[in-house]
MOPAC internal coordinates of N, CA, C and O (Angstrom, degrees):
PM7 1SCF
backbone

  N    0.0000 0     0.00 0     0.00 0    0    0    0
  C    1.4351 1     0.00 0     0.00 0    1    0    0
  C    1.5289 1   108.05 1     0.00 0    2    1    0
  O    1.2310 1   120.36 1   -55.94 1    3    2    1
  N    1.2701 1   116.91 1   124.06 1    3    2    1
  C    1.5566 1   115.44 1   165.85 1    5    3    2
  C    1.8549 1   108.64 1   -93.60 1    6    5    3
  O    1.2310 1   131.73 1   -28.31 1    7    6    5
  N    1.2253 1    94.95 1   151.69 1    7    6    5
  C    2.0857 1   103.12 1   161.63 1    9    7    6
  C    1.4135 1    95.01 1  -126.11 1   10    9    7
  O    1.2310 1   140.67 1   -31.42 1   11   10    9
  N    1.8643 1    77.50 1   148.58 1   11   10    9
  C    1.1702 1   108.06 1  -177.91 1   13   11   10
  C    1.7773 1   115.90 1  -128.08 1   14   13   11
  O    1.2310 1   104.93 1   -41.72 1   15   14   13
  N    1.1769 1   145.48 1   138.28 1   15   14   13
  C    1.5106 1   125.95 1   151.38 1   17   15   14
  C    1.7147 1   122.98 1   -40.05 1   18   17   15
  O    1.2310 1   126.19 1   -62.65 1   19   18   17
  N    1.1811 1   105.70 1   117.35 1   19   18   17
  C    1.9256 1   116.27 1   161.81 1   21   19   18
  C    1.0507 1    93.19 1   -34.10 1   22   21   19
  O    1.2310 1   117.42 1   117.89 1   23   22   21
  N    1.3965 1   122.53 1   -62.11 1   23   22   21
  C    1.6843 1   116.91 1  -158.69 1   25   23   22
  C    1.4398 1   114.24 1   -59.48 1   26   25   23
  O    1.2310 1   113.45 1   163.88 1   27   26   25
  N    1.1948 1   129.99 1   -16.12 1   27   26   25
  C    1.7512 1   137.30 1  -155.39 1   29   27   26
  C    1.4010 1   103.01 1  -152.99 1   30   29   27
  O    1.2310 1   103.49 1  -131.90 1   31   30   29
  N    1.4274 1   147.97 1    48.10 1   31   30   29
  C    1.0418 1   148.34 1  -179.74 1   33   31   30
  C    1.5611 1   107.77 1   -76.30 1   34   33   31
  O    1.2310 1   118.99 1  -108.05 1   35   34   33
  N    1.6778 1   119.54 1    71.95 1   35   34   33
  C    1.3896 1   114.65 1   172.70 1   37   35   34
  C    1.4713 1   103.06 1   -95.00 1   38   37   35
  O    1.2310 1   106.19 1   156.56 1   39   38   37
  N    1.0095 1   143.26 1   -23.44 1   39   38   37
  C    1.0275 1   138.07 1   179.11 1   41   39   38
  C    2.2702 1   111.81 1   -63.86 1   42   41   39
  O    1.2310 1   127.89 1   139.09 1   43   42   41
  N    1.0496 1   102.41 1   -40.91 1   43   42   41
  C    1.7839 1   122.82 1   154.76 1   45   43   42
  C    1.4497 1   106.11 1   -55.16 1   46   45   43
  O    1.2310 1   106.01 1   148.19 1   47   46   45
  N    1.2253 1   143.57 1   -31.81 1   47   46   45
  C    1.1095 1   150.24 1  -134.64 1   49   47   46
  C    1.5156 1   149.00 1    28.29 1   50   49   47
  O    1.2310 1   143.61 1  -114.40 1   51   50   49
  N    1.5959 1    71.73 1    65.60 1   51   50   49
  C    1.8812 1    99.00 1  -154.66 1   53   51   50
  C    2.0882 1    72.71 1  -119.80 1   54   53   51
  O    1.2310 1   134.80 1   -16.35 1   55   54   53
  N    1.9743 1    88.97 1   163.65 1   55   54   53
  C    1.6916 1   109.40 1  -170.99 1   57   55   54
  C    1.7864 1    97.45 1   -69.57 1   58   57   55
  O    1.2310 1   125.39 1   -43.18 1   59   58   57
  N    1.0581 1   107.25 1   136.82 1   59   58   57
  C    1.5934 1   109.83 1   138.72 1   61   59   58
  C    1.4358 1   137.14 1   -37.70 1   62   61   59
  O    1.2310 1   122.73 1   -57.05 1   63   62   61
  N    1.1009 1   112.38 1   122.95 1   63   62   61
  C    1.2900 1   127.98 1   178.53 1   65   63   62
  C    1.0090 1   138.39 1  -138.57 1   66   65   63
  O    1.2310 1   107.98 1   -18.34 1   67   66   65
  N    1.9561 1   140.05 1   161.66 1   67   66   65
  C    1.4063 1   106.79 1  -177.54 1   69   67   66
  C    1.6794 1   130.42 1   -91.28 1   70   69   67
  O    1.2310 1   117.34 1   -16.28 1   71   70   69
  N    0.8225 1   122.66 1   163.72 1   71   70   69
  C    1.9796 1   129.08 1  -168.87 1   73   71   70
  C    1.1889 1   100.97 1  -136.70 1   74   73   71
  O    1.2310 1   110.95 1   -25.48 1   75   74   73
  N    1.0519 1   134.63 1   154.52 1   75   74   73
  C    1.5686 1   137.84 1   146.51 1   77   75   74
  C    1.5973 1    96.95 1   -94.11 1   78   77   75
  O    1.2310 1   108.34 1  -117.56 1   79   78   77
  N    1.2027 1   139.40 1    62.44 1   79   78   77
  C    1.2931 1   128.07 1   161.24 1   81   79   78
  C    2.0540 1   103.47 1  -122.68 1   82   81   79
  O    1.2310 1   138.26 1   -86.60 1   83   82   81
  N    1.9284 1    82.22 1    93.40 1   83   82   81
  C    1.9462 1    78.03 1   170.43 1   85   83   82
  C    0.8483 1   131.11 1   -45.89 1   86   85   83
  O    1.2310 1   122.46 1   -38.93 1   87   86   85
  N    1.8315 1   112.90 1   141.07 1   87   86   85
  C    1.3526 1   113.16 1   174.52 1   89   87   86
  C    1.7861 1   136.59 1    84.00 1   90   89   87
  O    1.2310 1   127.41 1   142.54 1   91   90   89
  N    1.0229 1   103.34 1   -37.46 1   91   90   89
  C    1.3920 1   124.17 1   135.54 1   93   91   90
  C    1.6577 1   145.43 1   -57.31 1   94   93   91
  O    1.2310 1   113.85 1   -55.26 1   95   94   93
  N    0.9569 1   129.23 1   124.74 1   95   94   93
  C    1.3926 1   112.06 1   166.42 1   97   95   94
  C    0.8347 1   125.64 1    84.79 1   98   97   95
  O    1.2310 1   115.50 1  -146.30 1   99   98   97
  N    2.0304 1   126.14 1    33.70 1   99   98   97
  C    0.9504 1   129.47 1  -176.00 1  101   99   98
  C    1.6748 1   138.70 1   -56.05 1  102  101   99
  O    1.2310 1   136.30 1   148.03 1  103  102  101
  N    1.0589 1    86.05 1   -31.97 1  103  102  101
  C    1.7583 1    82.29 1   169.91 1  105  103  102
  C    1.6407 1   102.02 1   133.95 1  106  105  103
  O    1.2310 1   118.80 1  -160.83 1  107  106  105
  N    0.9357 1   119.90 1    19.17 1  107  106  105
  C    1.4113 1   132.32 1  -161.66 1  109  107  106
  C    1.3821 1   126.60 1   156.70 1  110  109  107
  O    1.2310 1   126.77 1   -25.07 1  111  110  109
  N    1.2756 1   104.58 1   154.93 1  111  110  109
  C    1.8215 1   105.28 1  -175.19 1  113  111  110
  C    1.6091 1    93.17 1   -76.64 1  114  113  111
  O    1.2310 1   128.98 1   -54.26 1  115  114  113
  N    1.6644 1   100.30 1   125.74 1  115  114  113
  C    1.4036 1   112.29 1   160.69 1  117  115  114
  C    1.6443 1   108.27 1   -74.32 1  118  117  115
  O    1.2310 1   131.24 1   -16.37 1  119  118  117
  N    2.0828 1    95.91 1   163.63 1  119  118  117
  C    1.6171 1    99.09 1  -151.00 1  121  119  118
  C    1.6755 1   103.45 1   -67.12 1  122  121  119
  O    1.2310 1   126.34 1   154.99 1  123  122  121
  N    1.7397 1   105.41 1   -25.01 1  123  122  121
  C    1.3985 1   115.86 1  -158.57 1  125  123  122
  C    1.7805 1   110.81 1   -87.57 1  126  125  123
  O    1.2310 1   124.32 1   172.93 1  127  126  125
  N    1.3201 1   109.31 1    -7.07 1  127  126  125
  C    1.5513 1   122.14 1   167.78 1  129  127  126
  C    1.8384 1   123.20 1   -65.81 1  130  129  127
  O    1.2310 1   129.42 1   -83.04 1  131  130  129
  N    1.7347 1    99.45 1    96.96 1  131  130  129
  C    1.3240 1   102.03 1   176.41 1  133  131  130
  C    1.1528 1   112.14 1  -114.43 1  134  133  131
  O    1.2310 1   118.84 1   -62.64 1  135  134  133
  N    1.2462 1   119.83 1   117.36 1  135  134  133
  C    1.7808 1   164.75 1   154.49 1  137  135  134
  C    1.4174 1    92.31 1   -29.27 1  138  137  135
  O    1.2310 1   102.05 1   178.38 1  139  138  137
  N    1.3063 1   150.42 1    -1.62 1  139  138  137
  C    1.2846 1   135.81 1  -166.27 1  141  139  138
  C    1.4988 1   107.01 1  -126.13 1  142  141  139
  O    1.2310 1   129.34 1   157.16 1  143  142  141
  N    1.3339 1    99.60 1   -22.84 1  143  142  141
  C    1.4467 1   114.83 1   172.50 1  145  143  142
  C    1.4937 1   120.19 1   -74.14 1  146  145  143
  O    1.2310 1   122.36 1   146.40 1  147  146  145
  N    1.6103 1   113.09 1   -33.60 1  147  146  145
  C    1.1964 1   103.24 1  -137.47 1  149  147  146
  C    2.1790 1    74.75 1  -120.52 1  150  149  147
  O    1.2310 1   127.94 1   -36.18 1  151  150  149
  N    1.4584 1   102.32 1   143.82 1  151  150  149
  C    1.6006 1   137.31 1  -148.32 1  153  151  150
  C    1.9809 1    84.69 1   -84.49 1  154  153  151
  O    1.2310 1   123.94 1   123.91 1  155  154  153
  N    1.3254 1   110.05 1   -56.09 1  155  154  153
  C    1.5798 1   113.68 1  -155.86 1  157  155  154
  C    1.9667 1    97.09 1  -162.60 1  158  157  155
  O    1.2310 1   132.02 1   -33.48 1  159  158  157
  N    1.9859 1    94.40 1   146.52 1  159  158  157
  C    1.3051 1    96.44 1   169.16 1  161  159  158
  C    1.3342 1    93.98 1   -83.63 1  162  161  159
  O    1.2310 1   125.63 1     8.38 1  163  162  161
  N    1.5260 1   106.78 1  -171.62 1  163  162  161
  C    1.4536 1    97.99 1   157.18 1  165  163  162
  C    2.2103 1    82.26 1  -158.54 1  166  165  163
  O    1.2310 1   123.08 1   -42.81 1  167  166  165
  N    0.6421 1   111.70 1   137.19 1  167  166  165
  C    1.6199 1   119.69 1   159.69 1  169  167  166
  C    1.2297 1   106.93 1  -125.31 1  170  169  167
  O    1.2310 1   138.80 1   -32.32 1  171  170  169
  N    1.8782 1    81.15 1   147.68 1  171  170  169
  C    1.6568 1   114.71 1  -167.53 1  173  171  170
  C    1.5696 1    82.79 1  -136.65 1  174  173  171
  O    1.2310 1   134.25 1   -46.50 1  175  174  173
  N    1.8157 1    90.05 1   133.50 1  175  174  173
  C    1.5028 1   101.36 1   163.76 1  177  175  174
  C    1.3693 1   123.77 1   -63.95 1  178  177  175
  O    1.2310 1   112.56 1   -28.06 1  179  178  177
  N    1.4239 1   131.66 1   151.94 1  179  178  177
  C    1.2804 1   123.57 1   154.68 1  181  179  178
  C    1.6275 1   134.26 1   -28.85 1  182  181  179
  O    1.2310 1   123.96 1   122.97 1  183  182  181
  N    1.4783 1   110.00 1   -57.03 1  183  182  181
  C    1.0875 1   133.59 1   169.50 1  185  183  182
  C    1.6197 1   107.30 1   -39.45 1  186  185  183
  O    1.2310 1   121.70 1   122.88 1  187  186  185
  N    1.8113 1   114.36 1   -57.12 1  187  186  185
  C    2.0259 1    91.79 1  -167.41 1  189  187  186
  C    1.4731 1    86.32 1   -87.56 1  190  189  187
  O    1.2310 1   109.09 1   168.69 1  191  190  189
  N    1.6050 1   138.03 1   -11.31 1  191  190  189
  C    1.3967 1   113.14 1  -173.50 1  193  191  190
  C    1.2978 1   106.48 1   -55.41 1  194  193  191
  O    1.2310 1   126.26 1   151.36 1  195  194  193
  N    1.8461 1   105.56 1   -28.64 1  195  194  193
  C    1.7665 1    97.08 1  -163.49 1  197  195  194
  C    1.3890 1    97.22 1   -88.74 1  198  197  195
  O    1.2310 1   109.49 1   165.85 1  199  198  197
  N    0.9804 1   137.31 1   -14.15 1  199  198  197
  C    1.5160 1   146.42 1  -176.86 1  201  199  198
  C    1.6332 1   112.28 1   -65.67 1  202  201  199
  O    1.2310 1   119.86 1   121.18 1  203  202  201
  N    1.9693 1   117.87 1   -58.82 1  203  202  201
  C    1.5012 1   119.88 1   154.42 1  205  203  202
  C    1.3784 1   111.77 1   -37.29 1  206  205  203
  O    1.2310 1   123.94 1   123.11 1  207  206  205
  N    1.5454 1   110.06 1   -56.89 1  207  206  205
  C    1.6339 1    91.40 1  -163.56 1  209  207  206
  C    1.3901 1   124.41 1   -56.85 1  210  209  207
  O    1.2310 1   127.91 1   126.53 1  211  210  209
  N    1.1469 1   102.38 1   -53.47 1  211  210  209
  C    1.7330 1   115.38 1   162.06 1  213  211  210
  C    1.3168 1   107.93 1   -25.95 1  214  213  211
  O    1.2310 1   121.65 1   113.28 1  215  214  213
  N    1.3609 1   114.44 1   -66.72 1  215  214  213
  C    1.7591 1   114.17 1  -171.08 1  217  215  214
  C    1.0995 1   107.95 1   -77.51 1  218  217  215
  O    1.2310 1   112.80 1   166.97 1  219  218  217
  N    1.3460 1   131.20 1   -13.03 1  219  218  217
  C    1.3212 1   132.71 1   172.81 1  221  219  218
  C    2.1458 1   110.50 1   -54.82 1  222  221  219
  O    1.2310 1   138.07 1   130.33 1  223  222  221
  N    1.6600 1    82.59 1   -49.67 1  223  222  221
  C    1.1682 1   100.66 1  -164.64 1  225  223  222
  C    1.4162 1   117.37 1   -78.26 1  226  225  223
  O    1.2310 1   118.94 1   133.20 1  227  226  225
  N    1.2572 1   119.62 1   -46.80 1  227  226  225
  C    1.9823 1   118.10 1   139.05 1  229  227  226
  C    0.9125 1   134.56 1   -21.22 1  230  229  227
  O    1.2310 1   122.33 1   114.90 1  231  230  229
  N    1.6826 1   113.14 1   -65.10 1  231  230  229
  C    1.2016 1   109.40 1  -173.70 1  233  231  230
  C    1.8001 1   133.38 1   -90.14 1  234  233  231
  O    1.2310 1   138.50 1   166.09 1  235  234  233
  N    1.5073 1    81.75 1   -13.91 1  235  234  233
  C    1.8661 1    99.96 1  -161.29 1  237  235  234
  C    1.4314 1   107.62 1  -110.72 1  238  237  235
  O    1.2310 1   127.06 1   151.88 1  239  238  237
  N    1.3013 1   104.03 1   -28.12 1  239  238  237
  C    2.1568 1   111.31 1  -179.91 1  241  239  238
  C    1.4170 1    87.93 1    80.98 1  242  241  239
  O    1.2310 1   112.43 1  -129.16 1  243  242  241
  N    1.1985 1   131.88 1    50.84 1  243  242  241
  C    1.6003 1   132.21 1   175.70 1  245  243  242
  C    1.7992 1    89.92 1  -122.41 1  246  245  243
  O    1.2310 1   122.61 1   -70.66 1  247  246  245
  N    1.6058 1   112.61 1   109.34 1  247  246  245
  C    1.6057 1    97.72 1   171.78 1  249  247  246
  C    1.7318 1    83.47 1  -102.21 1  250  249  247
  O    1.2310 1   122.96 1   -41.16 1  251  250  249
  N    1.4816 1   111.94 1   138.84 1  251  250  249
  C    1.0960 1   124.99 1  -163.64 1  253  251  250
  C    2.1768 1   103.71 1  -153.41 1  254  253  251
  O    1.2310 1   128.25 1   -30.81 1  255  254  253
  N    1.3772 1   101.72 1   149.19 1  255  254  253
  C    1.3238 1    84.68 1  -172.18 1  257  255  254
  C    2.0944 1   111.92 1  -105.72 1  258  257  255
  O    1.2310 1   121.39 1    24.71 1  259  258  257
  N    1.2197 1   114.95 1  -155.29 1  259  258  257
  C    1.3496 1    93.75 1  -165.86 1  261  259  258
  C    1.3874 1   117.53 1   -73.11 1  262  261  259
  O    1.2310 1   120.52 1   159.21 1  263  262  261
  N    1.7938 1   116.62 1   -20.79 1  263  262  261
  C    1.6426 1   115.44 1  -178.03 1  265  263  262
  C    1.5174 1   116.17 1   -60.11 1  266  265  263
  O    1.2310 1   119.73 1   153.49 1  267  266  265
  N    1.6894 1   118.13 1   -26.51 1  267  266  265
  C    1.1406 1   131.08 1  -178.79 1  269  267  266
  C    1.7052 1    91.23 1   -68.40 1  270  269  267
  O    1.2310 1   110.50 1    94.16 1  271  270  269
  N    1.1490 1   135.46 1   -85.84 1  271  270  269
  C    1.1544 1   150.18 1   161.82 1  273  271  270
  C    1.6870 1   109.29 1    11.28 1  274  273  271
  O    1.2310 1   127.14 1   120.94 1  275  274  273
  N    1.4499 1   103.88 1   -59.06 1  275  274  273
  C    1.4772 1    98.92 1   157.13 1  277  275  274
  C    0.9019 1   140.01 1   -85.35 1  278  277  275
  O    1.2310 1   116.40 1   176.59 1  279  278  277
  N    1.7232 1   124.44 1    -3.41 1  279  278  277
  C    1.1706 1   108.38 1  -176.06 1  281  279  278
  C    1.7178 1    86.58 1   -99.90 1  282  281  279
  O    1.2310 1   103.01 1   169.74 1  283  282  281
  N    0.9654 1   148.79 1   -10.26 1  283  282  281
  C    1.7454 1   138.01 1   160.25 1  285  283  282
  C    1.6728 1   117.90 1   -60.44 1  286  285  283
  O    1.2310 1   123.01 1   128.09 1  287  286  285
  N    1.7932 1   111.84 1   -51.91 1  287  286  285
  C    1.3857 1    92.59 1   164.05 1  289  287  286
  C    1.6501 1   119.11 1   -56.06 1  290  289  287
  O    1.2310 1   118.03 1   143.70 1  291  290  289
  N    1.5157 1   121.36 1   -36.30 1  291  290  289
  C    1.8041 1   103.99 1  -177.84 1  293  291  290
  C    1.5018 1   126.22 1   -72.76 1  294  293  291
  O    1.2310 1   124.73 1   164.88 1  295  294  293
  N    1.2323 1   108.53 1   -15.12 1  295  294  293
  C    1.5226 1   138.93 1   168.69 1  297  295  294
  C    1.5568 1    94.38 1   -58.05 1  298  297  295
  O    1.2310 1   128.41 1   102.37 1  299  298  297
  N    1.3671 1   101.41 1   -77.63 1  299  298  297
  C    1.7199 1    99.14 1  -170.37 1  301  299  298
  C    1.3984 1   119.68 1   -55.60 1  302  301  299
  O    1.2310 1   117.14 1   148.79 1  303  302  301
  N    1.6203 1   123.05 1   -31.21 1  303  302  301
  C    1.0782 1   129.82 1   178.11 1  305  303  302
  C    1.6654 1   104.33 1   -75.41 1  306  305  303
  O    1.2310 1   113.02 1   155.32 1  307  306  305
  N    1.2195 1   130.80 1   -24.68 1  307  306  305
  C    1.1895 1   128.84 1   159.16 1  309  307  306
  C    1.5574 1   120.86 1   -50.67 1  310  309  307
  O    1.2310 1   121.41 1   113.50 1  311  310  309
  N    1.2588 1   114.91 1   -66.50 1  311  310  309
  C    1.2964 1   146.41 1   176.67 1  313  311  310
  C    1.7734 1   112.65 1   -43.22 1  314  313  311
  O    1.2310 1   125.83 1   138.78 1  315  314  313
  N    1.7055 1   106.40 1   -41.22 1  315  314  313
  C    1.5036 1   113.82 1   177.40 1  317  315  314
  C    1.4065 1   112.93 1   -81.08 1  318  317  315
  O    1.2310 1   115.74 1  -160.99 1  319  318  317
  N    1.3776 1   125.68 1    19.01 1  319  318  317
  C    1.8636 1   130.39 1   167.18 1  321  319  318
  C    1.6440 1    97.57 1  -145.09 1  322  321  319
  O    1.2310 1   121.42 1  -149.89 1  323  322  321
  N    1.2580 1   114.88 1    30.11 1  323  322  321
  C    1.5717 1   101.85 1   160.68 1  325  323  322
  C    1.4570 1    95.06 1  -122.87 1  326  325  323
  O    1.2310 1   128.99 1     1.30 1  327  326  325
  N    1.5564 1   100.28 1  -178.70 1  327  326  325
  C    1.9045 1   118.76 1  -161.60 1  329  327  326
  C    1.8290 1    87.62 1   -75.59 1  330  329  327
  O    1.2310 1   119.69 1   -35.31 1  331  330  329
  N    1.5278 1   118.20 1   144.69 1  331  330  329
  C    1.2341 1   103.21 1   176.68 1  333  331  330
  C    2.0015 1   119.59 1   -63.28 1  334  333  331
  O    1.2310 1   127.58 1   159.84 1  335  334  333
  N    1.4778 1   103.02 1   -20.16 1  335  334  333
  C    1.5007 1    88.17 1   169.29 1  337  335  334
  C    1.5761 1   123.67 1   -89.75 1  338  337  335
  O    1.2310 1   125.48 1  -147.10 1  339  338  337
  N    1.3627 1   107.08 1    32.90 1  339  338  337
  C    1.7142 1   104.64 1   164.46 1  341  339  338
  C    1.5219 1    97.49 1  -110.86 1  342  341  339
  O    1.2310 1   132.57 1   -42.62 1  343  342  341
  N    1.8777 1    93.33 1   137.38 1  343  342  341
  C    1.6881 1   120.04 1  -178.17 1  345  343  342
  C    1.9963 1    96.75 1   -83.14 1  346  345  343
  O    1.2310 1   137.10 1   -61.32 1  347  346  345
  N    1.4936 1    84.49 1   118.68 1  347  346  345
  C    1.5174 1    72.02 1   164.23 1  349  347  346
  C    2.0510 1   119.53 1  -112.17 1  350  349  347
  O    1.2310 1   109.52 1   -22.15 1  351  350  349
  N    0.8752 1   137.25 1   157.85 1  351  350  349
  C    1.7775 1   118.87 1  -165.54 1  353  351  350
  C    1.7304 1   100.54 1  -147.93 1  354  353  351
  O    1.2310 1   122.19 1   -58.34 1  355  354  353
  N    0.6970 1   113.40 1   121.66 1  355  354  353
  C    1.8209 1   142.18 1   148.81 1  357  355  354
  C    1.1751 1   135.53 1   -94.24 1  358  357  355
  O    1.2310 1   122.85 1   -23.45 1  359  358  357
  N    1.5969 1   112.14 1   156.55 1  359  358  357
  C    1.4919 1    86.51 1  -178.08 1  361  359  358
  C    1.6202 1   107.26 1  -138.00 1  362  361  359
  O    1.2310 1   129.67 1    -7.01 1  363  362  361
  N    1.5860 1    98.96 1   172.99 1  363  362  361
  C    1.4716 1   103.59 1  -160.52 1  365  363  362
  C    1.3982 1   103.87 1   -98.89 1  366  365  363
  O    1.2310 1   123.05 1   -66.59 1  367  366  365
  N    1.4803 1   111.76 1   113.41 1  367  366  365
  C    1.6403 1   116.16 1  -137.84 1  369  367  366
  C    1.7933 1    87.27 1  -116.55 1  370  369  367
  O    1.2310 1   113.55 1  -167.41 1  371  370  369
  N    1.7288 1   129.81 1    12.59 1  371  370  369
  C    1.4858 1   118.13 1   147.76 1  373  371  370
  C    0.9306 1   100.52 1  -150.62 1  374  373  371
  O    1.2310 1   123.39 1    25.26 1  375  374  373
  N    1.7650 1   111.11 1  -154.74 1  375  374  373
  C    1.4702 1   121.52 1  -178.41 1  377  375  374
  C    1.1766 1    98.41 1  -123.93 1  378  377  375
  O    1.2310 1   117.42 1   -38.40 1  379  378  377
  N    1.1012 1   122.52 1   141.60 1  379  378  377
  C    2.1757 1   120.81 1   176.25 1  381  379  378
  C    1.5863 1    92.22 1   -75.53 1  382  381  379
  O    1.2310 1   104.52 1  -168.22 1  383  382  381
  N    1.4179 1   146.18 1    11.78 1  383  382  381
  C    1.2348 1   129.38 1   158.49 1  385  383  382
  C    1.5432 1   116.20 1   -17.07 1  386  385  383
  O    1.2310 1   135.00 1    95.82 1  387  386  385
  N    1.7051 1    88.59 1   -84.18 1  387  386  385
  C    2.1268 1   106.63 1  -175.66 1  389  387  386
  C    1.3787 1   106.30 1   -38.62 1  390  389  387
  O    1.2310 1   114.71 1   144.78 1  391  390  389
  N    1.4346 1   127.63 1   -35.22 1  391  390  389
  C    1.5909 1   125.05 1  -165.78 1  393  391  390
  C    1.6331 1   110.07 1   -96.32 1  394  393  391
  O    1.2310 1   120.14 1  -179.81 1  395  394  393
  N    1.5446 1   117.33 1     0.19 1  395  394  393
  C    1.2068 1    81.38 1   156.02 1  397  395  394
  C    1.4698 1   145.33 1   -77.80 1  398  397  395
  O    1.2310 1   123.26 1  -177.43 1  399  398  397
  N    1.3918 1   111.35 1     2.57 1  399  398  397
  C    1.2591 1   112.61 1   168.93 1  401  399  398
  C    1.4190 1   131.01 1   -85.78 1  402  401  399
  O    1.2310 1   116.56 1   169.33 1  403  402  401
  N    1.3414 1   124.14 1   -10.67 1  403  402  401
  C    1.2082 1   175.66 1   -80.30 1  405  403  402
  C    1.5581 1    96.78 1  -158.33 1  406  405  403
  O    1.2310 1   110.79 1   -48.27 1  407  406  405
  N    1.1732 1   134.93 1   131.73 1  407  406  405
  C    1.8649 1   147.70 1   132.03 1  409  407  406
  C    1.5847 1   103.81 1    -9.07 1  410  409  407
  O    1.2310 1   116.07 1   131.31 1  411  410  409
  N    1.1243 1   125.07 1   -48.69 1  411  410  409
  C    1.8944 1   140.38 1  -179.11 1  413  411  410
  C    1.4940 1    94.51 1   -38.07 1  414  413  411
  O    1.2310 1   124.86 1   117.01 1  415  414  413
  N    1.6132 1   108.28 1   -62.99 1  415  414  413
  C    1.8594 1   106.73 1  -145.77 1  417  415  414
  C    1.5022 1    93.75 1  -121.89 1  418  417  415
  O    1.2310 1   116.43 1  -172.56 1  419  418  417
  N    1.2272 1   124.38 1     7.44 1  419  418  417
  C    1.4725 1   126.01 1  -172.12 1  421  419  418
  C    1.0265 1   123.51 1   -67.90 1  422  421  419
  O    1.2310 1   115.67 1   135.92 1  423  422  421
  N    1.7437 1   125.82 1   -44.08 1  423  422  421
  C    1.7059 1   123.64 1   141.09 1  425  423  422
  C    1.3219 1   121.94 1   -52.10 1  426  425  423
  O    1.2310 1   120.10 1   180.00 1  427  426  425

């Protein structure tokens, strides 16, 4: 499964656009991105990426920044049409360090 930003779904083959979701969503298909590999897009808006992290970070003691954020909402949205005994796993691809200064951790 790849994620992508709602806002910039080129990888879907929808236009570029802007997101605040780091790291993600560059603006174009990178050179090393193969389409043959990967099962399903899935885009997550900016908005719940920054929304997981937050709750990430409440509820779980995970300070994590917004790319993590999306890849847990597509995880979960994965996870909500499989049998409840299939493990599904992602990974937590920063640290919410950089964002605490940031709109992310500012409340």
């Amino acid at each position: 499964m790849a994620v992508e930003p709602a806002e910039s779904p080129v990888l879907s083959g929808g236009p570029s656009g802007a997101h605040n979701i780091d790291g993600i969503g560059v603006g174009f298909v990178p050179p090393l991105f193969r389409r043959s590999e990967v099962d399903e897009i899935l885009t997550v808006s900016t908005a719940d990426a920054k929304a997981m992290a937050r709750r990430l970070a409440r509820e779980e003691a995970i300070l994590a920044g917004t790319s993590t954020g999306a890849n847990v909402v597509a995880a979960l949205r994965v996870a909500a049409r499989l049998a409840p005994e299939v493990t599904v796993a992602t990974i937590a691809v920063d640290s919410g360090l950089r964002y605490l200064s940031t709109d992310l951790y500012r409340n």
